[in-house]
N, C-alpha and C positions, 0 to 999 in steps of 0.2 A: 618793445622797441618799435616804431613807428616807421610805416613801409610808405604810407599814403596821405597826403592832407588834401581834404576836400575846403572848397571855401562855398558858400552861398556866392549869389551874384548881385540881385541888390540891395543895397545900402549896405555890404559889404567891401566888393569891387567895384562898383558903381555905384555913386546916390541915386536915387530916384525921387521924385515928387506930383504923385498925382495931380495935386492941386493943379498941376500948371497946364494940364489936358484939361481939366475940366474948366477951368479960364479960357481957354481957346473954344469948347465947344459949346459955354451962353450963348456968346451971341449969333453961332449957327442953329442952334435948336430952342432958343427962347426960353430957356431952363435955367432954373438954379443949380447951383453942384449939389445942392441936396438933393434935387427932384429930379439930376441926373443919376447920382446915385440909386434913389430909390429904385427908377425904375431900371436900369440894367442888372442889379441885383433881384429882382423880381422874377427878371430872365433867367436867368441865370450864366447869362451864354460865354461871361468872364472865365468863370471858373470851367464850361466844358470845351472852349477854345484850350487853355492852358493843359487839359488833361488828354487831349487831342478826338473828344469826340464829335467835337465838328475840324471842316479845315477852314484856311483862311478866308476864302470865298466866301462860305457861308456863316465865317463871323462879321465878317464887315457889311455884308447882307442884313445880318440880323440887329448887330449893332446899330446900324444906320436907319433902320427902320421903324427900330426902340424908342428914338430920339430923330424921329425925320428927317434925317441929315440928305445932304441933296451937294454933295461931295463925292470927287472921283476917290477910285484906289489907290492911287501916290498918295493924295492927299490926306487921305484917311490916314495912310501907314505915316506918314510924314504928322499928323498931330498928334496920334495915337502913341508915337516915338520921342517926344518931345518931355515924357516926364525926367528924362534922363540928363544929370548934370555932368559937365564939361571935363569935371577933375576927380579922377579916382578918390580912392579912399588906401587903396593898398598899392603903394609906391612899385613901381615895376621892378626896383633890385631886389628888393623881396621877394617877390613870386621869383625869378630868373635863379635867384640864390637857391631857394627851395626847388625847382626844379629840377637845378644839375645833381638835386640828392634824394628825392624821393619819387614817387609817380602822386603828380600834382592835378586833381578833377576838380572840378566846379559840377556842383550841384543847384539848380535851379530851379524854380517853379515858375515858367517862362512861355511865352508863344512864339512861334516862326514869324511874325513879325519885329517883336522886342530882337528878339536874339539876332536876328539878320542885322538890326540896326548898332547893338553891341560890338557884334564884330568888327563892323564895318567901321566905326570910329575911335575904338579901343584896340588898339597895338599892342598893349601889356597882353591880352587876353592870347596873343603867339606862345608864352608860358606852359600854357595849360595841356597835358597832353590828353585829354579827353573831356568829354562833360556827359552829365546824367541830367537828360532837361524832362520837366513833365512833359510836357505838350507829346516826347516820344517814346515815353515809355506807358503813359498811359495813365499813371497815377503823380499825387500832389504829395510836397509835406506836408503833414507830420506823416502821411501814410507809411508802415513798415513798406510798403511793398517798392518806393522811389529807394529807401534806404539800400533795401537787398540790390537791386539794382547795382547800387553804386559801389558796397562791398562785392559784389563779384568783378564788376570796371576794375575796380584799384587791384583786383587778384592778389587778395592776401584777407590774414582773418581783419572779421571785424575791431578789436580790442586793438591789430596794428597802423589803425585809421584815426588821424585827427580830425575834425569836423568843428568849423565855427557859423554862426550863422546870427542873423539879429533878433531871429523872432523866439524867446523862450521856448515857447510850444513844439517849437524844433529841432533846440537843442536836448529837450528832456526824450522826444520821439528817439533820436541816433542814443541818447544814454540806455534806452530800453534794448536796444541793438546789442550793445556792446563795445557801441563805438566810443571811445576818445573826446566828448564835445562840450563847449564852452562859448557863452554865449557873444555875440562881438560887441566891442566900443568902442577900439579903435585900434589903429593899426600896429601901433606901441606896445599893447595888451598884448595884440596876437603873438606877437614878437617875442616877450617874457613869457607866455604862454608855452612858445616852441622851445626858448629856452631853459626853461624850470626842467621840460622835460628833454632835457639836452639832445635836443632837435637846431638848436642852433650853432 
């Protein structure tokens, strides 16, 4: 019997699209998206912002210096935030519905930049009565250790947790768990998903 449904947050609850940050930041750093790619990847400092071993400050430091950028800190959070599109993907009576019956977390691999800007424009995300984000617990998916995490949040066993997410590699990581998990397509899916399993 299912106690908790976790969801991912993007391109689950929200789309996102890199492309459209790295569109904005050619022609401040004279770069291709590939050769912006390359080199913040080389940093690394994507992945140790989201796992929160640096903080903000000295990601937008390091970022910006990767890629010469000569831009304030609104700015930066402001084009940094911009991969994110307008129109959900999981209709608000959904989550609202699931809510008044389960305890409903979102799971993320996220930074204090993204997420401040989620909230702030995302209303449905009032649903949610907690979240398991990397950036503060220290670890990323697929890692077991975001997972546990999140099975103690939801407080209840693992096997009584739903979990959907986009990226395979992380719905097989939660199936090693014990958890519930199925990979997303859309929000119709999720839907027959909760209902097969008369969750709905």
């Amino acid at each position: 019997m299912l106690k908790a449904i976790l969801f991912d947050l993007g391109n689950v609850i929200v789309p996102f699209d890199f492309s459209r940050a790295y569109a904005r930041l050619e022609p401040l750093c004279k770069l291709s998206p590939d050769e912006i790619r390359s080199r913040l990847r080389a940093t690394g400092v994507v992945q140790r912002f989201e796992t929160g071993q640096i903080d903000e400050l000295s990601f937008v430091k390091e970022f910006s210096g990767a890629l010469h950028l000569d831009i304030t800190h609104a700015e930066f959070c402001d084009l940094w935030s911009c991969i994110f599109l307008p129109q959900p993907l999981i209709p608000e009576s959904l989550l609202e519905q699931l809510a008044a019956r389960y305890r409903l977390l979102m799971l993320s691999n996220t930074n204090s930049i993204h997420i401040s800007m989620v909230r702030a424009n995302y209303p449905l995300l009032r649903h949610f009565h907690g979240a398991v984000l990397s950036h503060e617990v220290g670890a990323a998916k697929p890692s077991p250790k975001i997972f546990e995490h999140a099975i103690r949040k939801a407080g209840c066993d693992a096997q009584e947790c739903f979990f959907t997410d986009d990226l395979e590699l992380n719905v097989t990581a939660a199936r090693a768990l014990g958890i519930d998990a199925v990979r997303f397509e859309s929000a119709l899916q999720i839907e027959n998903e909760l209902r097969s399993r008369g969750a709905m």
